[in-house]
N, C-alpha and C positions, 0 to 999 in steps of 0.2 A: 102652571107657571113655574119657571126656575126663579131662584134665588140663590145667590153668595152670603153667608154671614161670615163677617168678620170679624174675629174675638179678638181683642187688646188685652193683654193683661194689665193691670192698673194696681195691682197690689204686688208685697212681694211673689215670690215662687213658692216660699214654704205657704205662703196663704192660699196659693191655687192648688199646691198639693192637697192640702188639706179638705177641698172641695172635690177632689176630681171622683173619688169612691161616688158620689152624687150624680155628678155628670156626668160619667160613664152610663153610669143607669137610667140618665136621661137619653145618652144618646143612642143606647139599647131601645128604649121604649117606641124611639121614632125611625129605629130601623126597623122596628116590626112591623111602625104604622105603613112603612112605604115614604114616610116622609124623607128621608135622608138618603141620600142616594152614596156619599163619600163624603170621609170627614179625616180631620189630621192636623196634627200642631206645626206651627211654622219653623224654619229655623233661620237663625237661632231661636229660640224659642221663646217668642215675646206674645205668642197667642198662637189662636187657630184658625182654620177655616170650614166649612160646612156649605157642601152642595142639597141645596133641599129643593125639594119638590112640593107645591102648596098650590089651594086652589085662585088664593087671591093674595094681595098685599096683607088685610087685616089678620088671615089665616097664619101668615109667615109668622106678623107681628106674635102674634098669641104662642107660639110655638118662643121667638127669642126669647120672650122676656120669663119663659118656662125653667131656663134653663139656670141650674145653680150657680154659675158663674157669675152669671146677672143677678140674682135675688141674692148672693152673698156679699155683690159690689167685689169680687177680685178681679171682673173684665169688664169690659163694656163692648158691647155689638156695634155694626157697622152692616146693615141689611143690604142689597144691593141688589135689585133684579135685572135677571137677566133674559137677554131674547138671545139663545144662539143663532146664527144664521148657516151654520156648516158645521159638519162633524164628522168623525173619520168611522171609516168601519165599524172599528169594534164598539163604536158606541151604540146602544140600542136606541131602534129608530122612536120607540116609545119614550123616553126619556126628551127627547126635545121635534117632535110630530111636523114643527115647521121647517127644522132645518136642514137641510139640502147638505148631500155627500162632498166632501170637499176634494180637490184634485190630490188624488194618490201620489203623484210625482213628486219627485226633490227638486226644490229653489223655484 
């Protein structure tokens, strides 16, 4: 299953700086697991986002609240699952197994 997490930051900036040495290494850890497929802060930069790969909702669960942002209180999450129903080429067809090649053409 796909999921969106959505990071708010809730604190200032110097207080997520001061986290991110942490969650960078968290999000190392679950790039090794396979779980995090893309990940990247918003802009302007008011939080992030995070494509993750998990096998169920509670798995996801366990993986958010993992993450120093949350356990320091400077973001709060926003979990969202998702069903693709189409994707283009270059995405790999493992990555989302249900969804159907989307028309190549413009407009």
């Amino acid at each position: 299953m796909l999921f969106l997490i959505v990071l708010r930051y809730i604190r200032p900036l110097a207080e997520v700086e001061e986290q991110l040495p942490a969650h960078r290494a968290y999000l190392q850890r679950h790039y090794a697991s396979g779980h995090f497929l893309l990940s990247g802060r918003q802009e302007p930069r008011t939080g992030g986002v995070i494509l993750l790969r998990a096998a169920d909702r509670a798995s996801a669960e366990r993986i958010v609240v993992a993450d120093p942002f949350i356990g320091s209180g400077v973001a709060e999450a926003e979990l969202i699952e998702w069903a693709p129903s189409l994707r283009a080429d270059e995405v790999p067809a493992h990555w989302v197994p249900d969804a159907g090649l989307g028309d190549p053409r413009p407009g």
